[in-house]
MARBA-3410 file (N, C-alpha, C, O; in Angstrom, 1 decimal):
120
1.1,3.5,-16.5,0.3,3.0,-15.4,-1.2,3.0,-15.9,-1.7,3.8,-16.6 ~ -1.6,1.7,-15.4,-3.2,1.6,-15.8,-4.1,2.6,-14.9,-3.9,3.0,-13.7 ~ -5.2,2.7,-15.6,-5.9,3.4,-14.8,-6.6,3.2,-14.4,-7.5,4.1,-14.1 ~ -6.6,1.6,-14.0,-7.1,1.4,-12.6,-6.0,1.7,-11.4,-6.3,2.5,-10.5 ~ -5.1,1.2,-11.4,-3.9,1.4,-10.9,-4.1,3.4,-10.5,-4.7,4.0,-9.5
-3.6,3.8,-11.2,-4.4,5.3,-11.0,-5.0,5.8,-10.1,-4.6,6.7,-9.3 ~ -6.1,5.2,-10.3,-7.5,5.8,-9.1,-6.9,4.7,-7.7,-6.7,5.2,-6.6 ~ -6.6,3.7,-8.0,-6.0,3.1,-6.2,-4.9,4.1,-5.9,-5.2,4.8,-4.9 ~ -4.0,4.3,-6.3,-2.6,5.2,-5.8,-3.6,6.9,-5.6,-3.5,7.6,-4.6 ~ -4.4,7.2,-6.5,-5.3,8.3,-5.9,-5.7,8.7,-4.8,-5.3,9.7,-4.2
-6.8,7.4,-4.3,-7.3,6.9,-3.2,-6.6,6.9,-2.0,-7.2,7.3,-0.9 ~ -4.9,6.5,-2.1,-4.7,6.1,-1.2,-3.9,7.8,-0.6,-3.9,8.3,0.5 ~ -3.5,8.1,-1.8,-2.8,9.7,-1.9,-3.8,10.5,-1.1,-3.4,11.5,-0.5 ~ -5.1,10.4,-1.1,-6.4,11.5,-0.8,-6.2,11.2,0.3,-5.8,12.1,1.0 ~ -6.3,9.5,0.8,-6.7,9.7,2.2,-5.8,9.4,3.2,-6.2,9.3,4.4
-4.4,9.4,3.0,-3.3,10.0,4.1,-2.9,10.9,4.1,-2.2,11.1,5.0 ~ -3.1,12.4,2.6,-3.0,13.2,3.1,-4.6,14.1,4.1,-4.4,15.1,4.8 ~ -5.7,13.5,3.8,-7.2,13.6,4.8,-6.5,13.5,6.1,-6.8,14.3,6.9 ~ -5.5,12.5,6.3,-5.2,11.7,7.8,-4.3,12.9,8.4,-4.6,13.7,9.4 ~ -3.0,13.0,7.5,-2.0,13.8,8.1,-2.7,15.7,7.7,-2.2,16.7,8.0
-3.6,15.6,7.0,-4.0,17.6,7.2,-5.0,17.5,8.3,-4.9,18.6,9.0 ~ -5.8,16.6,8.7,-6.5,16.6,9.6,-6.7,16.3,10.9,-7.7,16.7,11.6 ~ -5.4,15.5,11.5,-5.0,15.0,12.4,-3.4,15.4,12.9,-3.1,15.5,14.1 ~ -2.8,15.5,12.4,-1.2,15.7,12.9,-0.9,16.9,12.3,0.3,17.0,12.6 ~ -1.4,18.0,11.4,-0.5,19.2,11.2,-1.5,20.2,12.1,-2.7,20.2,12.0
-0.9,20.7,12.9,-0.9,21.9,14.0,-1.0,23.1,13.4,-1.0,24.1,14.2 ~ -1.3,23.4,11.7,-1.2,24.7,12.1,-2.7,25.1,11.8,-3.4,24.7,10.9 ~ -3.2,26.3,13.0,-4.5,26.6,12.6,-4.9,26.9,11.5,-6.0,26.6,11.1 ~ -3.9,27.8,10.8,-5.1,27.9,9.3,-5.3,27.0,8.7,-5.3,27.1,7.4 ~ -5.3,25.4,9.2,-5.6,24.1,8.6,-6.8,23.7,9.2,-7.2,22.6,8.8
-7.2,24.1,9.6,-8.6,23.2,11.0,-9.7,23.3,10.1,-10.3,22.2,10.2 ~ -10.2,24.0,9.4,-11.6,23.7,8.2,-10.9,23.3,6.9,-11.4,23.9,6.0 ~ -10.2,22.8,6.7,-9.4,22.5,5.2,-10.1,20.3,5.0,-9.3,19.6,5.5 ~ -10.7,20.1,4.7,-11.1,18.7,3.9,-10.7,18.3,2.6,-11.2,18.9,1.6 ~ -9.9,17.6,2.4,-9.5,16.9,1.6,-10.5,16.1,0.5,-10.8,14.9,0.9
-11.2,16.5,-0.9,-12.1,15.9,-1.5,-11.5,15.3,-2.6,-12.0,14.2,-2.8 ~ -10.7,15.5,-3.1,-10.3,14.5,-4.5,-9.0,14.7,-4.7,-8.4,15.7,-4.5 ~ -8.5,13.6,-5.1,-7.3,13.8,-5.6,-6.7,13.0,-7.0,-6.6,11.8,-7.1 ~ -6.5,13.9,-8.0,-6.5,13.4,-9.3,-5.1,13.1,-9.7,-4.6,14.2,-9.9 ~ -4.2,12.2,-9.9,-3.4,12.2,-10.3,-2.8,11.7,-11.6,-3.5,10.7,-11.9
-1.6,11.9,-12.7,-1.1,11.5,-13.6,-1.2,10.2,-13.9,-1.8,9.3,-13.3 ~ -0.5,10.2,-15.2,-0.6,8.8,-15.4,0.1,8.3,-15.2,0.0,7.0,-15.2 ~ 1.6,9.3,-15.1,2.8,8.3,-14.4,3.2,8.8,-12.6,4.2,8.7,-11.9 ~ 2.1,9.2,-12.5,2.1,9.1,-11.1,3.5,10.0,-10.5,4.2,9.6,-9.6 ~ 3.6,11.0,-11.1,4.5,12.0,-10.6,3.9,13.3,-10.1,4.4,13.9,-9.1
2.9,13.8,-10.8,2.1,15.0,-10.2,0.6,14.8,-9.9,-0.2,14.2,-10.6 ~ 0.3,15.5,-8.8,-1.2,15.2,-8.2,-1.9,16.5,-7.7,-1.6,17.3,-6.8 ~ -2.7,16.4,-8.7,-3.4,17.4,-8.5,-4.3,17.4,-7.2,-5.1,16.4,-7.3 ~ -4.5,18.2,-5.9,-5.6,17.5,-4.7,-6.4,18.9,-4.7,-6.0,20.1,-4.9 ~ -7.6,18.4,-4.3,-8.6,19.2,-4.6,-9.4,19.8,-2.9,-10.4,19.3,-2.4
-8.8,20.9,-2.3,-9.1,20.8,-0.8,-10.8,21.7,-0.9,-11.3,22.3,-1.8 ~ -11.1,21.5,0.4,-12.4,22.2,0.5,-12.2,22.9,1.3,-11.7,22.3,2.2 ~ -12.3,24.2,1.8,-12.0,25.4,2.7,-12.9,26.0,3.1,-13.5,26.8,2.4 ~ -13.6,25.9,4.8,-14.6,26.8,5.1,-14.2,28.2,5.6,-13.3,28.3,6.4 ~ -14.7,29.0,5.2,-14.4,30.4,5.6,-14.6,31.5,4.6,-15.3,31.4,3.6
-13.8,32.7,5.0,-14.0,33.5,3.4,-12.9,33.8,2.9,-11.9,33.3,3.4 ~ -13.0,34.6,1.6,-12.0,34.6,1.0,-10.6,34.5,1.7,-10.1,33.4,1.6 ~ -10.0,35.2,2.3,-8.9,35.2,3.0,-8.4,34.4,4.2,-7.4,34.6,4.8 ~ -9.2,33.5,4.4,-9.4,32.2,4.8,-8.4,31.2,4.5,-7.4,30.8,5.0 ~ -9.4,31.1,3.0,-9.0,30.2,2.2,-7.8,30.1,1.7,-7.0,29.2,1.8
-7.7,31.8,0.9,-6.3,31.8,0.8,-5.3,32.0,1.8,-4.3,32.6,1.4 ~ -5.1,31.8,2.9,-4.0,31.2,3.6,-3.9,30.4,3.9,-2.7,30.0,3.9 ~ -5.0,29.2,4.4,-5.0,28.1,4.1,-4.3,27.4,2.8,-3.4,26.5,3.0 ~ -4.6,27.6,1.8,-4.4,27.2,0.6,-2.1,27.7,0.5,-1.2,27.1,0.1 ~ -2.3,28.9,1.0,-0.5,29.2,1.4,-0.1,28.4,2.7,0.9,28.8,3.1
-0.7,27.3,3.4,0.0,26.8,4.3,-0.7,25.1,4.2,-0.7,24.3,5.1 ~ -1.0,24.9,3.1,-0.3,23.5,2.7,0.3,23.5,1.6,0.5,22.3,1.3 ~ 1.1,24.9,0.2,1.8,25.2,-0.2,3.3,25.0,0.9,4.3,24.3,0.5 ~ 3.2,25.7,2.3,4.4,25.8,2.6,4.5,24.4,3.3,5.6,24.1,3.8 ~ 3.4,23.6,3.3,3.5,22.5,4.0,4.1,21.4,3.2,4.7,20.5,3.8
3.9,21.4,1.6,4.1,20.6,0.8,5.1,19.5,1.1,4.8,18.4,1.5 ~ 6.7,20.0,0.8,7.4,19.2,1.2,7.2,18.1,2.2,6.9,16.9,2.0 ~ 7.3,18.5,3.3,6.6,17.6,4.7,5.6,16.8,4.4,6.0,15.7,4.9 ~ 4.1,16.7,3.7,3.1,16.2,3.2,3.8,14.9,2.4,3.5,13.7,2.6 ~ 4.9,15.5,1.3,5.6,14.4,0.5,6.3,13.6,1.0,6.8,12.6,0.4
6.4,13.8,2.1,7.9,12.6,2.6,6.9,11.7,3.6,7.1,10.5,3.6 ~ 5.5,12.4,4.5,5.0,11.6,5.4,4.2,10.9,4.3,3.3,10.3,4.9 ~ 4.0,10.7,2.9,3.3,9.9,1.9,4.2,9.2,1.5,3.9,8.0,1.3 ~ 5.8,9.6,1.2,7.3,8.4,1.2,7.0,7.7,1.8,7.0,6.5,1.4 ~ 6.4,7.8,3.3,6.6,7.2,4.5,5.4,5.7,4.6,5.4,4.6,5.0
4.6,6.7,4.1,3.2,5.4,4.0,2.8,4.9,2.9,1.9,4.0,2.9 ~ 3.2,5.2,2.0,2.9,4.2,0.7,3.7,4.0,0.2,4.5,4.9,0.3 ~ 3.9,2.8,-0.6,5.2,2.3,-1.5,5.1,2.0,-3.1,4.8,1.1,-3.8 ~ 5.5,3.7,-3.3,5.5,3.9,-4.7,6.8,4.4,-4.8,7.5,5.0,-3.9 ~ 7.0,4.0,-6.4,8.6,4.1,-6.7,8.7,5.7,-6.8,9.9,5.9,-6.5
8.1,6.9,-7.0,8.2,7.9,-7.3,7.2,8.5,-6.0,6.3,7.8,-5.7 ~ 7.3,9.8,-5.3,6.8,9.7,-4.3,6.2,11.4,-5.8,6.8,12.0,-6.6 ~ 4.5,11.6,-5.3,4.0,12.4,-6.2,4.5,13.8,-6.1,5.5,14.0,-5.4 ~ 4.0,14.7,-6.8,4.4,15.9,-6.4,3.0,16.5,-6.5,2.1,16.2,-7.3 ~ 3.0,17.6,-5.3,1.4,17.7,-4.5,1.2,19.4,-5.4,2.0,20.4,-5.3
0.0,19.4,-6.3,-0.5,20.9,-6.3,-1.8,21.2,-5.6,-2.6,20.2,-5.7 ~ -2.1,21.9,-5.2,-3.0,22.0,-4.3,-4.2,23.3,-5.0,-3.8,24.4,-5.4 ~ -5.3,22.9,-5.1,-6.3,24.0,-5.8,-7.3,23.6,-4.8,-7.4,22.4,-4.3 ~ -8.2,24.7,-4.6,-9.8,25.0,-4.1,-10.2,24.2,-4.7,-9.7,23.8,-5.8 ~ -11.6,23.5,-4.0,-12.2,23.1,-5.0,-13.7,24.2,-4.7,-14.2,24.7,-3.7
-13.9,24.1,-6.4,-15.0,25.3,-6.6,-16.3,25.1,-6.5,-17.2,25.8,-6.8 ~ -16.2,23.6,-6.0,-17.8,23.4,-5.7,-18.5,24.0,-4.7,-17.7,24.2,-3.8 ~ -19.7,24.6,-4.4,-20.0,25.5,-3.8,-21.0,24.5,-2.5,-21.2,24.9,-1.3 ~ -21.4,23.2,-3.1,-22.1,22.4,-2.1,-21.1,21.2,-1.4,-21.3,19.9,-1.5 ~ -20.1,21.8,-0.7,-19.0,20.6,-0.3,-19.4,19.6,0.4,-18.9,18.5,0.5
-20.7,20.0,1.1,-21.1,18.8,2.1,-21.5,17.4,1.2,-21.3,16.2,1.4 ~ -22.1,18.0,0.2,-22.8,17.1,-0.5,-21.8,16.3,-1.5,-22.0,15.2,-1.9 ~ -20.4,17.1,-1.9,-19.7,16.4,-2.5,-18.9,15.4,-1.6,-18.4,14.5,-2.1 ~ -18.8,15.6,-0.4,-18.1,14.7,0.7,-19.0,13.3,0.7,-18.4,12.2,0.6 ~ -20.3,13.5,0.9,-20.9,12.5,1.1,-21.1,11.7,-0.2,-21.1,10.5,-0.3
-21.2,12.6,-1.2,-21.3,11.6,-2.9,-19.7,11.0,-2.7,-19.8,9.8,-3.2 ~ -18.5,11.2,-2.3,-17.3,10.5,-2.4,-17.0,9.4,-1.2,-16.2,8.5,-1.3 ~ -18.0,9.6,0.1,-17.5,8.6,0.8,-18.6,7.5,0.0,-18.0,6.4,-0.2 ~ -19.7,7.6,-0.5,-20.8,6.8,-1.1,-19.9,6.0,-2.0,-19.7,4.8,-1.8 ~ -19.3,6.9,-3.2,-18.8,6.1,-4.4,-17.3,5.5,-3.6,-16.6,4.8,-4.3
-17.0,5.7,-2.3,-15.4,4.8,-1.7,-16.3,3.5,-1.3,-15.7,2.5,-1.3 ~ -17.5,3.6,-0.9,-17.9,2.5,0.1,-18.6,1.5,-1.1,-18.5,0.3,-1.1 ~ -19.3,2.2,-1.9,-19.5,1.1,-3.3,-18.2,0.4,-3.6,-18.2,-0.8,-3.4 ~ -17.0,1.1,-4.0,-15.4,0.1,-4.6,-15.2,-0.2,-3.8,-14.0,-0.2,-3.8 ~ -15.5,-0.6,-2.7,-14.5,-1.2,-1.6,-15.9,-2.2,-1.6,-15.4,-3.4,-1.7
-17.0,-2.3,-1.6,-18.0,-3.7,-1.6,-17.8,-4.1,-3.2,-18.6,-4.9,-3.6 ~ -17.0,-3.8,-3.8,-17.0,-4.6,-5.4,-15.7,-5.1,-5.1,-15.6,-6.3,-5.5 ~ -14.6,-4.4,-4.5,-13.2,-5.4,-4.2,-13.3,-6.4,-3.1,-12.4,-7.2,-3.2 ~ -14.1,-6.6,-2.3,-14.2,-7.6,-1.2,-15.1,-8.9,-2.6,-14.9,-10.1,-3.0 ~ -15.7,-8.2,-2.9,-16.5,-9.3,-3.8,-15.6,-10.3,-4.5,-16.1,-11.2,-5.2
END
C-alpha cells in the first residue's frame, strides 16, 4: 500500500474511532480519553492509535484497560464503516505529549490544510 493510501485509511481509522470513543461507548472511564493519531502499517493490518487521557496516573491506566477490553467491539464498528479488505488490528498507547491541547489543534490545522489541497 502506498503511502498516501496509508495516511487516508489513518485518517479515516482516527476519526470513527474519535466518533465511536467519544459518542457511543458508555463506559465512564472513557469520558476524557481524545483520540490524537493514528499510525498505521503498511499493509494496513496493525494500528497503532495514540489516545490522550486527562487525569492521573490511575486514570489513565484504566482508561487505557477499557479500550483494551473494548478492542474487539471498536474493530467490527470500523468493519462496519469503512471498506477495507482487512479490518486493522487496534494497539492502543498514551500519548506522551505533555501539551495535548496544543497537539489537538496542530492536527485539526494540518486535517483542514489536506482537505483544502483535495477539494483543489
Amino acid at each position: 500500500m502506498d503511502e498516501r493510501r496509508t495516511d487516508r485509511v489513518a485518517e479515516a481509522v482516527r476519526e470513527e474511532l474519535a466518533e465511536v470513543i467519544g459518542f457511543e461507548l458508555d463506559d465512564p472511564r472513557l469520558a476524557d480519553v481524545d483520540v490524537t493519531d493514528v499510525y498505521v502499517s503498511h499493509d494496513a493490518r496493525h494500528a497503532s492509535v495514540r489516545v490522550a487521557v486527562r487525569g492521573d496516573e490511575r486514570a489513565q491506566n484504566q482508561a487505557l484497560a477499557a479500550l483494551e477490553h473494548a478492542g474487539g467491539y471498536l474493530r467490527r464498528e470500523l468493519a462496519g464503516r469503512l471498506q477495507l479488505r482487512h479490518v486493522t488490528e487496534l494497539h492502543f498507547e498514551r500519548d506522551k505529549n505533555p501539551d495535548v491541547e496544543s497537539r489537538v489543534d496542530f492536527l485539526l490545522r494540518r486535517a483542514k490544510k489536506s482537505r483544502a489541497r483535495e477539494e483543489q
